[in-house]
N, C-alpha and C positions, 0 to 999 in steps of 0.2 A: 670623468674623474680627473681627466689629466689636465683639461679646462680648469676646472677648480683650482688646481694647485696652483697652474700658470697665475689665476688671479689672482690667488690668494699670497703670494710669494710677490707679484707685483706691487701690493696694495701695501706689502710691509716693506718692499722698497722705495717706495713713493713717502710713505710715511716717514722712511728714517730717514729722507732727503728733506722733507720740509723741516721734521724737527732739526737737522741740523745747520741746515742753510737760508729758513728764512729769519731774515733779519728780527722781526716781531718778538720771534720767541726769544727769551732771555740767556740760554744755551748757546756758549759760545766755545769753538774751538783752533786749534792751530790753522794755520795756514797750508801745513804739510795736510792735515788730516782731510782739509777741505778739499785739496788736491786729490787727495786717494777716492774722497766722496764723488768725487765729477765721474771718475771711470769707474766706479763700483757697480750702477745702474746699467750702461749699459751691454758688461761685463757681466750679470747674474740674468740677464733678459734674454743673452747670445746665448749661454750655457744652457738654458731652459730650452728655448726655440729650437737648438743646434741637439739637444735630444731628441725633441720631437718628431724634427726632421729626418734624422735618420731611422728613428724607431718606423716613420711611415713608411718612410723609402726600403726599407729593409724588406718587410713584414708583408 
């Protein structure tokens, strides 16, 4: 289950990083916002992993 989430939580961050950032798509936003987007990714990936981790190590 916890697998699942990881992906599935991955796959809507990956998602919201293409819709925002790749150029094709017509969706365009600030420059600040594009900023906050670069470290969102690897920010919600730490927080996922950095549970898991301790859930294992704990338990």
């Amino acid at each position: 289950m916890t697998y699942l989430i990881i992906a599935v939580l991955t796959a809507i961050v990956f998602l919201s990083r293409y819709l925002f950032l790749e150029p094709k798509v017509p969706l365009r936003i600030s420059s600040g916002a594009q900023r906050f987007l670069a470290y969102a990714s690897p920010a919600v990936l730490t927080a996922i992993w950095g549970q898991l981790y301790f859930y294992l190590t704990v338990s």
